[in-house]
C-alpha positions as semicolon CSV with decimal commas, in nm:
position;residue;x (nm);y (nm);z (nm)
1;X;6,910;4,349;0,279
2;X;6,775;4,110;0,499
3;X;6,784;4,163;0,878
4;X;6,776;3,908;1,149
5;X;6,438;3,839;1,178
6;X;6,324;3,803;0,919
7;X;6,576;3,562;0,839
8;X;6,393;3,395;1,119
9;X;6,065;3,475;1,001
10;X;6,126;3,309;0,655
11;X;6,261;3,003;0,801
12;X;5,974;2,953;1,072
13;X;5,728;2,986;0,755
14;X;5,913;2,730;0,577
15;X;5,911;2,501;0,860
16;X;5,556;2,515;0,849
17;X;5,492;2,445;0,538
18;X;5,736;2,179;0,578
19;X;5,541;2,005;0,877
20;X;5,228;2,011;0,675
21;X;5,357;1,839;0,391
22;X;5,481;1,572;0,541
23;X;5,166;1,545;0,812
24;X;4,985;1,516;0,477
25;X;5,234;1,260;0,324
26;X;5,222;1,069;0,676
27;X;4,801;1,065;0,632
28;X;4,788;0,961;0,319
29;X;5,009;0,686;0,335
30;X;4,829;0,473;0,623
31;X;4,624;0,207;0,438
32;X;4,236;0,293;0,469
33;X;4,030;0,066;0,668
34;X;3,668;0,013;0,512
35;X;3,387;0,152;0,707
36;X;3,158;-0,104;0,739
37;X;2,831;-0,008;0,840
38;X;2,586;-0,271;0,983
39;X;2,330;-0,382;0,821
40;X;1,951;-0,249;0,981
41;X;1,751;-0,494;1,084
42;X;1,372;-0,523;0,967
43;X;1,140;-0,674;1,180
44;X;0,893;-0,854;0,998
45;X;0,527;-0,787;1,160
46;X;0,426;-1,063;1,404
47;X;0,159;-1,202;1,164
48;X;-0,024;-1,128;0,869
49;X;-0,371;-1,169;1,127
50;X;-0,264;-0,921;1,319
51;X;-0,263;-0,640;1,068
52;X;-0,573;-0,775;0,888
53;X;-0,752;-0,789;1,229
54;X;-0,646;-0,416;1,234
55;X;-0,814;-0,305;0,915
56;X;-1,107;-0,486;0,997
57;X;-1,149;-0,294;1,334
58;X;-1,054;0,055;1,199
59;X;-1,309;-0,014;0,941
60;X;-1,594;-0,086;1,227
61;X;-1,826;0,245;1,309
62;X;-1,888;0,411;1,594
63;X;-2,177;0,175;1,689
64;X;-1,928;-0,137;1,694
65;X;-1,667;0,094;1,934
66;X;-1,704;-0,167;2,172
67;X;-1,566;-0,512;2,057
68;X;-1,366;-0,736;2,263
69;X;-1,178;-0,862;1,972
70;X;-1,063;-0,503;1,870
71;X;-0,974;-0,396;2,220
72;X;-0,737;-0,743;2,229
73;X;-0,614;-0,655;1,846
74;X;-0,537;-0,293;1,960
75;X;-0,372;-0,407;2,231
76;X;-0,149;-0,633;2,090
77;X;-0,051;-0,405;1,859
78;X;0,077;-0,198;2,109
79;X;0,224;-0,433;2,280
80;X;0,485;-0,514;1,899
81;X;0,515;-0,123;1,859
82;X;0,662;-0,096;2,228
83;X;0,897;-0,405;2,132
84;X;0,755;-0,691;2,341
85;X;0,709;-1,016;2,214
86;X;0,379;-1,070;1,985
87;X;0,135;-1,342;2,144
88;X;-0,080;-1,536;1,963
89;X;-0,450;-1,338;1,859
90;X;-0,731;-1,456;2,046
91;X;-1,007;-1,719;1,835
92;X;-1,216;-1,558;1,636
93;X;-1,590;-1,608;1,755
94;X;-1,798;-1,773;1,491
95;X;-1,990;-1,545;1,245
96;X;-1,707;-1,299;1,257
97;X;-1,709;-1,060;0,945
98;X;-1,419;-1,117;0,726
99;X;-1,158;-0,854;0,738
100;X;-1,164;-0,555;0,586
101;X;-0,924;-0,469;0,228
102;X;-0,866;-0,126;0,136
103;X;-1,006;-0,076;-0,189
104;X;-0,763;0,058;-0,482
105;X;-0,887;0,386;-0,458
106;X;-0,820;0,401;-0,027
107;X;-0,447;0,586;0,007
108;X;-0,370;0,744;0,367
């Protein structure tokens, strides 16, 4: 036969199971709220001169380093990758080369 405790035991086990049952009935019953996540935000570049102004002075050799337009361009752009404000690109001095495309073949 049965003793005491484990009389006790049995019922302390069935409590238990008891309170988890009904902690999982309680859960399951609260209505579920939606998770809404937001939305990320895309910045759209500053301008389209800007990144064509870029290509044009990464295409430029070694012997056209030094360009005052470039430094300005390079500049800029780190001024919109550190999150300020883009300003307006500087005039283009006449007789400027037109900038740069990458060809079909040019994948980095």
């Amino acid at each position: 036969m049965l003793g005491r405790s484990d009389i006790f035991r049995a019922a302390a086990i069935v409590a238990l199971i008891a309170c988890f049952a009904a902690t999982l009935f309680a859960i399951n019953r609260r209505p579920s709220t939606p998770v809404v996540e937001p939305l990320p935000t895309v910045t759209a570049p500053a301008t389209d001169d800007l990144t064509a102004e870029l290509r044009r002075c990464s295409a430029l050799g070694p012997k056209d380093a030094v360009d005052a337009r470039c430094e300005a361009v390079w500049e800029e752009n780190r001024r919109c990758f550190f999150g300020r404000p883009a300003r307006p690109l500087p005039p283009s001095p006449p007789g400027a080369v037109a900038p740069a495309t990458p060809s079909s073949g040019d994948a980095r």
